[in-house]
RODONU-765599 format. One record per residue (C-alpha): x, y, z; residue in three letters. Coordinates in steps of 0.1 Angstrom, whole numbers, padded with zeros to 4 digits, always signed. Layout:
XYZALA;...
//
This chain:
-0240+1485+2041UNK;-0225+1512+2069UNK;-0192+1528+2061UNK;-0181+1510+2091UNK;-0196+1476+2090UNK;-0171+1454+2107UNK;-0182+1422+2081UNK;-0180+1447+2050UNK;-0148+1466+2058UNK;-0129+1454+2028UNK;-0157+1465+2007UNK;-0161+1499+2023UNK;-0124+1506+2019UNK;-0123+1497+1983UNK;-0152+1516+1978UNK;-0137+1543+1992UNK;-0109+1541+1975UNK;-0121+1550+1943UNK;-0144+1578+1958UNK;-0105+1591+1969UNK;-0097+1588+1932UNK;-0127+1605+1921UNK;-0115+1636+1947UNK;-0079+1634+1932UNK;-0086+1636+1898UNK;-0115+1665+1903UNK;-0092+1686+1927UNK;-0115+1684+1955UNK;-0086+1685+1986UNK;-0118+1693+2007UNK;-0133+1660+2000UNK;-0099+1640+2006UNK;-0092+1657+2039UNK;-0129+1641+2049UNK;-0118+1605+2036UNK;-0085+1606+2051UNK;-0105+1598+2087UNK;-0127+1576+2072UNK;-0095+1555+2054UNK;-0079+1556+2084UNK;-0103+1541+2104UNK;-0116+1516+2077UNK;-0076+1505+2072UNK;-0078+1500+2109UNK;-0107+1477+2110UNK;-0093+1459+2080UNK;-0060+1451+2101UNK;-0079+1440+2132UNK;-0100+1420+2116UNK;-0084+1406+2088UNK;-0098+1397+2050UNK;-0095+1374+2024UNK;-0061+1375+2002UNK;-0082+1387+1968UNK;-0098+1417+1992UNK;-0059+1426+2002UNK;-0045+1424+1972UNK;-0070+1446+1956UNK;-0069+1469+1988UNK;-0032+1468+1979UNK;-0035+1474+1943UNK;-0060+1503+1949UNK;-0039+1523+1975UNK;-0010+1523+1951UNK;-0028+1536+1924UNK;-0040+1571+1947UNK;-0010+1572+1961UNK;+0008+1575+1925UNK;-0023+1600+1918UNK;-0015+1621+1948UNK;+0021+1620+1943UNK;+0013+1634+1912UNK;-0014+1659+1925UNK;+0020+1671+1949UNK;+0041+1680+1917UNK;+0017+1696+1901UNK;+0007+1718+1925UNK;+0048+1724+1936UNK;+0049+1734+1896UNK;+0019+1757+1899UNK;+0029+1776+1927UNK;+0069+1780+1910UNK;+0049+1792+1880UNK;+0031+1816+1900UNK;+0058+1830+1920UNK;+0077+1834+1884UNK;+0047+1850+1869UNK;+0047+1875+1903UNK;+0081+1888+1894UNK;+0072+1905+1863UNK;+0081+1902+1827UNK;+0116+1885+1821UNK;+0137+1902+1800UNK;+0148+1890+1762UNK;+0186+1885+1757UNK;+0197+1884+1722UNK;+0228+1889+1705UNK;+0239+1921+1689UNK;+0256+1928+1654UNK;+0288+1926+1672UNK;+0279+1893+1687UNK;+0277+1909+1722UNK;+0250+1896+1740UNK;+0225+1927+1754UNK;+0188+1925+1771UNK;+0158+1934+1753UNK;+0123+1934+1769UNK;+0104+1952+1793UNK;+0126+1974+1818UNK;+0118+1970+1859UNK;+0093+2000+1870UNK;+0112+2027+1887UNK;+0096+2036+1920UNK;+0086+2072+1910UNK;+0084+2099+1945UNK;+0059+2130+1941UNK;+0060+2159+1965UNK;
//
């Protein structure tokens, strides 16, 4: 069976599908920029020549699912890249309260830029 065998398409897209979910949940954005053609093109074949109801729904059900899973990917990587611009900053300082119940900063202090002659 051909990844583009007109009388398998249904089968070909669900089996790509999970080969999409297999990318996802590995990290491999390499291997889902390949099968975005491929799902493209399979999606279109599906639509032109049609399929049973049981093959859509579960074409249906399938797409949802990696869509959630890439939705998912999305936020994590937004939270990864906010984590790394936070770390880039340097150490945060530590406010705590004084004896007089002022607040004040402890921690680390910002590197002076030092000039030699």
């Amino acid at each position: 069976m051909g990844l583009f065998d007109r009388a398998a398409a249904p089968e070909a897209l669900i089996e790509l599908f999970d080969r999409e979910r297999t990318a996802i949940l590995q990290g491999r954005f390499d291997v889902l920029e390949r099968l975005s053609v491929a799902k493209d093109r399979l999606q279109q074949s599906v639509a032109a020549e049609g399929a049973d109801p049981a093959s859509l729904l579960r074409l249906k059900q399938l797409g949802e699912r990696n869509a959630g899973l890439l939705s998912a990917m999305q936020c994590g990587v937004k939270a990864a890249k906010e984590r790394i611009e936070v770390l880039g900053k340097g150490p945060a300082t530590l406010q705590t309260y004084g004896a007089t119940g002022q607040r004040q900063n402890m921690g680390a202090a910002r590197p002076k830029m030092e000039h030699r002659a």
